[in-house]
C-alpha positions as a printed Julia matrix, in Angstrom:
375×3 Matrix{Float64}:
  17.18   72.06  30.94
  18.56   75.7   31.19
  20.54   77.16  27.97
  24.3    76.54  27.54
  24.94   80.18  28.23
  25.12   79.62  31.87
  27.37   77.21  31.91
  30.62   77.39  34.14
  33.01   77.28  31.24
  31.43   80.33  29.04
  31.52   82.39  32.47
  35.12   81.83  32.93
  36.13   83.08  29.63
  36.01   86.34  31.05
  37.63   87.82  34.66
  36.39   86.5   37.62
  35.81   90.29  38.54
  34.56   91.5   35.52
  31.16   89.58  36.86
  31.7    91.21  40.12
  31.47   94.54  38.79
  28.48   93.9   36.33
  26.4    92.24  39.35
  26.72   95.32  41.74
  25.9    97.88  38.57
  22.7    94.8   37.84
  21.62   95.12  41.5
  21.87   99.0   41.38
  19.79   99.14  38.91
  17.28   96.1   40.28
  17.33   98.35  43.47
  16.28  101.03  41.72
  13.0    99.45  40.55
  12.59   97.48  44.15
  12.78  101.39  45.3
   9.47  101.44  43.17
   7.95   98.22  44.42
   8.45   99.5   48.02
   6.63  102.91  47.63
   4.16  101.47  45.37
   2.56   98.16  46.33
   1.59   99.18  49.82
  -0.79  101.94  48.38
  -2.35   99.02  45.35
  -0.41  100.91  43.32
   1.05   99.65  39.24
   4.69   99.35  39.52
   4.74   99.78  35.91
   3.34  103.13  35.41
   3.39  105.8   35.29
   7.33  105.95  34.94
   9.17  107.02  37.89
   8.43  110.72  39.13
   8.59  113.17  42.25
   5.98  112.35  44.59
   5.8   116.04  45.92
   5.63  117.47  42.5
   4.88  115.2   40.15
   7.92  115.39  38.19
   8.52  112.85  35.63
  12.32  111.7   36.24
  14.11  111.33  32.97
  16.56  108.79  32.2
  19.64  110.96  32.59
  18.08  111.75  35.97
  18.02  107.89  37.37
  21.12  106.31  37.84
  21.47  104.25  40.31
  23.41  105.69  43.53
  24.96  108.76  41.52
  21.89  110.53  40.71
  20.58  110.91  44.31
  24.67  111.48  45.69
  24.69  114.28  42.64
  21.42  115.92  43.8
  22.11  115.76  47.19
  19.05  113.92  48.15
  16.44  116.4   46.31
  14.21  116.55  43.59
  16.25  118.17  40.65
  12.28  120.55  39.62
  10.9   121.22  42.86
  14.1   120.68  45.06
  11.6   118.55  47.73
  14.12  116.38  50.21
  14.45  112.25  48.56
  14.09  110.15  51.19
  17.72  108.24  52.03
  16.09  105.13  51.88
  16.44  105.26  47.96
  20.09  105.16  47.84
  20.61  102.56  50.94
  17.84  100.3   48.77
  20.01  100.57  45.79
  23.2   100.33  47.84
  22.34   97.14  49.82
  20.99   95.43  46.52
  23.59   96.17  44.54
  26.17   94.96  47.69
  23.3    91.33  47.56
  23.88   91.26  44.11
  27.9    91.28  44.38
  27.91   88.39  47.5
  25.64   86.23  45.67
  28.3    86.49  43.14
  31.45   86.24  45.04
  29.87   83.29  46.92
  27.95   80.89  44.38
  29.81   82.86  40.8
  32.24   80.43  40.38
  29.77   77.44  41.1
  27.55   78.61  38.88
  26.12   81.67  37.59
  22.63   80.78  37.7
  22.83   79.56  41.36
  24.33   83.2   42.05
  21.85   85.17  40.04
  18.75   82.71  41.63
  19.87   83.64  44.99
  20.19   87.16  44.24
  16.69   87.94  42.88
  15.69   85.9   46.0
  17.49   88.54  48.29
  15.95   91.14  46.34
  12.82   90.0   47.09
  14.02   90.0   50.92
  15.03   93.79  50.51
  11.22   94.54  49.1
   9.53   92.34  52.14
  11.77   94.17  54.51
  11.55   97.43  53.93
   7.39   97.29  53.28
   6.85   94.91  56.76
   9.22   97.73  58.8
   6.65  100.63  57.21
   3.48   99.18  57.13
   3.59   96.02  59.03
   2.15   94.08  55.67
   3.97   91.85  53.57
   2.26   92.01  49.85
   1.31   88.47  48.3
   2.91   89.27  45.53
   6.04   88.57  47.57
   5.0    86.14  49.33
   2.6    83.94  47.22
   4.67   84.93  44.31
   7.65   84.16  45.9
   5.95   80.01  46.58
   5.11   80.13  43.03
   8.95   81.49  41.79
  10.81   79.67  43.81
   9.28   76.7   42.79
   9.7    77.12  39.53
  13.31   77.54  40.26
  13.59   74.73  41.93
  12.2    72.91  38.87
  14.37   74.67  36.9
  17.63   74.34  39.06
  17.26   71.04  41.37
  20.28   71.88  42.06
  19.51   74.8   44.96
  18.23   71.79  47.22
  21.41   69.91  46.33
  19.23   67.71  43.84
  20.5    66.79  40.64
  16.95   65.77  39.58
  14.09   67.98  38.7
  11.66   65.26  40.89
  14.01   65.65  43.53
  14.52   69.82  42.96
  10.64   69.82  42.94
  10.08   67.72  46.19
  12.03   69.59  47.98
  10.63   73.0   47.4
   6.73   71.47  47.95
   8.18   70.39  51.21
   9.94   73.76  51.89
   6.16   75.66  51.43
   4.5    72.9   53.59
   6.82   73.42  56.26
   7.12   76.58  55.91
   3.85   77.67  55.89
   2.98   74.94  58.31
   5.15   75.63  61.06
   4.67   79.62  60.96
   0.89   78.84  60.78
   0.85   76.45  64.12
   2.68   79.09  66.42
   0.38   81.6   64.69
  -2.21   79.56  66.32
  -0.85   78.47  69.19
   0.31   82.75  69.99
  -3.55   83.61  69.5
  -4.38   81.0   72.39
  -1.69   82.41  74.52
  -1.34   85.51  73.73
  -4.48   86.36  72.27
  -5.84   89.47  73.86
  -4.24   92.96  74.19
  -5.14   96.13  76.53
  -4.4    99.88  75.44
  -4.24  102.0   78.15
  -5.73  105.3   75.9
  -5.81  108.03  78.83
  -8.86  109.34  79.96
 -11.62  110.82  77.85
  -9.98  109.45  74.76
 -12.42  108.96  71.24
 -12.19  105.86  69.73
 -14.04  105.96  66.08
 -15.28  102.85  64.14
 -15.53  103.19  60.99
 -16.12  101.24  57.68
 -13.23   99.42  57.01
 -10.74  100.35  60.31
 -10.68  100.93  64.09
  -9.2   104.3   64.65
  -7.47  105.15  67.4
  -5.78  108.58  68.32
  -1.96  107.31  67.41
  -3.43  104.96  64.01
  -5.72  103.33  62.32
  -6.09   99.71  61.98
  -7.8    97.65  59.73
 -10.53   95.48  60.9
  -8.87   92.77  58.3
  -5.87   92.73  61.24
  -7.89   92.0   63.95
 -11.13   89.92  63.27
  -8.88   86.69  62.42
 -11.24   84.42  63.91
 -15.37   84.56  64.21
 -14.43   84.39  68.12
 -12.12   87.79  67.78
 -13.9    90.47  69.24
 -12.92   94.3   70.19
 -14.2    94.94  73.4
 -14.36   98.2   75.9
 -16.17  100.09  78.89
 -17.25  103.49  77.13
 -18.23  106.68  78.61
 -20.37  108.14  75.77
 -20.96  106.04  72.45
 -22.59  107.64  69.43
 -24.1   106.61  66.57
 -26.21  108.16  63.8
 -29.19  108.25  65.09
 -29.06  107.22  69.51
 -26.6   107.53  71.86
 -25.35  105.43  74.71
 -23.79  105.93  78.33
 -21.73  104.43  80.17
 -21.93  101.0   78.78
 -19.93   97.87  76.99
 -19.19   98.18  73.88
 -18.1    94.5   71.91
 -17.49   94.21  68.16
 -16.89   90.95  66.19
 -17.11   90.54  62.37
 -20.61   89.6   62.73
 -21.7    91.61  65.59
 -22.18   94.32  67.82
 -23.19   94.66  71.34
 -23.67   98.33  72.89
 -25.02   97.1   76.67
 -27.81   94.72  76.11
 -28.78   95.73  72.71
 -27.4    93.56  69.98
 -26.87   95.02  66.19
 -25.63   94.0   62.88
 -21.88   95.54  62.25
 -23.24   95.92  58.39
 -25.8    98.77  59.35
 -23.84  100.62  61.53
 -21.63  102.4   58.88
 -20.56  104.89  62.0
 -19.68  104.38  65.76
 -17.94  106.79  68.17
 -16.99  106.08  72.13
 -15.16  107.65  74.7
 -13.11  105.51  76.63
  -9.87  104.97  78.19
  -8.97  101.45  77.73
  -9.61   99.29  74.94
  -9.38   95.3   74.6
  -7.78   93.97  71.15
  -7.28   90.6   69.48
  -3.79   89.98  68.84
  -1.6    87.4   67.09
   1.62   86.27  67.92
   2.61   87.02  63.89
   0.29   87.82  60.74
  -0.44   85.78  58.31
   1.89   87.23  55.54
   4.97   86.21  57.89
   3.12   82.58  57.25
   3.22   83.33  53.3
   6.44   84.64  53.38
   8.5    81.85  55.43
   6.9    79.08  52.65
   7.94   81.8   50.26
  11.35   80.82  51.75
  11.47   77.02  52.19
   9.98   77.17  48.32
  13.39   78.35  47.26
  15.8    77.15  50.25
  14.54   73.91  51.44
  12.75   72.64  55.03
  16.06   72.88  56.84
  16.47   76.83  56.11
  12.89   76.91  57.48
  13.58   75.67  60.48
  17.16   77.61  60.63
  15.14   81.07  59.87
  12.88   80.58  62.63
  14.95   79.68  65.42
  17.5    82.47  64.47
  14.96   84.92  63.42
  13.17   84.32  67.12
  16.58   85.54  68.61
  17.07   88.58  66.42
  13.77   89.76  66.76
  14.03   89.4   70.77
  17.45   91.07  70.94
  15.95   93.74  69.28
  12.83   94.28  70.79
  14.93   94.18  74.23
  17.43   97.12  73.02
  14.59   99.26  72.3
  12.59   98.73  75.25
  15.65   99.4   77.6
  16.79  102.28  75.32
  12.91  103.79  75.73
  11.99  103.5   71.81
   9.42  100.79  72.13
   7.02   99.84  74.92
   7.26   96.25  75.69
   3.76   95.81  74.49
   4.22   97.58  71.05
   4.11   96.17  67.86
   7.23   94.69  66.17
   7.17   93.9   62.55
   8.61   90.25  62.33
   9.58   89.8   58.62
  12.39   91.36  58.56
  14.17   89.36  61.1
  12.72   85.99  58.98
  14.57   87.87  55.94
  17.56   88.48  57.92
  17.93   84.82  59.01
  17.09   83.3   55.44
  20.29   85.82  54.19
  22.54   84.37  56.75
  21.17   80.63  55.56
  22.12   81.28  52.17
  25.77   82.2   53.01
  26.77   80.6   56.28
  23.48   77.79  56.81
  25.61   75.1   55.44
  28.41   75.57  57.5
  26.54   76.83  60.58
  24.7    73.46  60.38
  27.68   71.25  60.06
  29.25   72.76  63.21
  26.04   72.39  65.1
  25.48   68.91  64.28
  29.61   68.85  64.9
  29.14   70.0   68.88
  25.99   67.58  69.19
  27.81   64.4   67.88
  30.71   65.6   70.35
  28.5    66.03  73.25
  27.07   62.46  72.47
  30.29   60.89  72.32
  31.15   61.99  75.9
């Protein structure tokens, strides 16, 4: 279905390496744009324009002045007008996609080159998720819900990434990679809000809690009431001091907050009218999930391109990462054990080690089972 130019044969014509060199400069320069998509689409920002610039100054970078890895090495991390520190995180970004780029190649290249440049722009698309979740504990839909849609398409495409050689087939499996995906991610999303559904903040005494429009702001962030009123039944909940509003005030009394409502001690009021709320208190009771929603978006965004199986894989080995890591920064004093962890990036993590080493993990699992049955 795909044009002759990727076939095996034209690729060989030229050195094996010669391909290795042009996908690290091709994921240089891809990282160089995901640098874009990573500062950008948290803030609902075009990644399109304007053209890239100095966010401290405004500067608009010229060509000459955005090469991959040598312009920010040649600059020494600054802004060549206004001389304003560029964060590091630009040249790792560019760095680890142009090193994604290269593996796909050295692994799948002499396969075939569309296998290796599929699973590439799928890494990229890792890189993006990773970097956003670790910021702003969000994973954009247009990575996730794109990603469904993409690797689908793909997989129509190329049956050939779900070992299919026919586009039914190719297609089957990536409807059944979203399904399970999505479905799995969404049950222990479910299943973490019966268990683990309520968190309490210890704020210190006297501490002033502000409701406002859109987010619940607390003295260390601001979160969005989007994040916490998942369900009709999730409610915010606290014994205040003082609370304030426009035009009464309130002592010592409960304070409870759902999407629909809001009690203040016996008086009941509608959340819509009451564009302003302040409280002093020093606890405060949240809903919590055990993961968000875009983790459930991005893990079909995964099965869509690698099949049920890496699902299933990226879970299980994503749950281990992210709990060896929590563990090392609890004991090293970084994190309390209560704190927020961003998940995604372990789900990336484990769909990158699928890609490269699932097959062969798998056989030597199922290899140890088959043993152990045999005894």
């Amino acid at each position: 279905m795909l044009s002759p130019i990727f076939e095996t044969q034209y690729w060989a014509g030229v050195p094996f390496h010669f391909w290795s060199v042009m996908f690290f400069v091709l994921g240089c320069i891809v990282g160089s744009f995901l640098n874009v998509c990573i500062h950008r689409m948290p803030l609902g920002q075009s990644i399109v324009s304007p053209p890239s610039h100095c966010p401290h100054c405004k500067y608009s970078i010229p060509w000459f002045l955005n090469i991959p890895l040598v312009t920010w090495l040649s600059l020494r991390g600054k802004c060549k007008n206004c001389g304003a520190p560029i964060s590091m995180r630009y040249f790792l970004v560019e760095l680890l996609t142009g090193v994604a780029f290269l593996s796909c190649w050295l692994a799948f290249g002499r396969q075939s080159a569309l296998i290796a440049l599929v699973y590439a722009v799928f890494l990229a698309g890792l890189i993006v998720a990773t970097f956003i979740d670790f910021e702003h504990f969000i994973i954009p839909d247009e990575i996730t819900i794109g990603g469904m849609v993409v690797g689908f398409l793909c997989s129509f495409l190329l049956p050939s990434l779900h070992h299919e050689s026919s586009v039914t087939g190719g297609m089957k499996q990536s409807l059944l990679g979203i399904g399970v995906g999505a479905g799995v991610i969404y049950a222990i999303l479910r299943l973490g809000k019966v268990l683990f559904g309520r968190q309490k903040l210890a704020l210190g005494t006297d501490t002033k809690i502000v409701f406002g429009e859109t987010s619940l702001q607390l003295p260390d962030r601001d979160i969005l009431y989007e994040e916490i009123f998942y369900r009709p039944s999730d409610a915010i909940a606290l014994q205040a001091r003082t609370v304030e509003l426009v035009d009464r005030c309130y002592k010592d009394v409960a304070v409870r907050l759902s999407s629909s409502r809001l009690q203040i001690g016996e008086e009941r009021l509608n959340p819509e009218e009451v564009p302003y709320l302040e409280a002093v208190s020093q606890e405060i009771v949240l809903p919590r999930e055990a993961m968000g929603l875009g983790d459930v978006k991005f893990m079909g965004a995964i099965g869509a391109f690698l099949g049920w199986q890496s699902v299933i894989f990226s879970l299980v080995v994503s749950s281990f990462i992210g709990a060896m890591v929590g563990l090392a920064l609890v004991l090293s004093g970084k994190r309390a054990l209560s704190s927020r962890l961003p998940y995604g990036p372990y789900i990336a993590i484990a769909a990158a080690i699928w890609i490269f080493f699932g097959q062969d993990l798998l056989g030597w699992y199922v290899g140890i089972i088959n043993r152990m049955i045999g005894r």
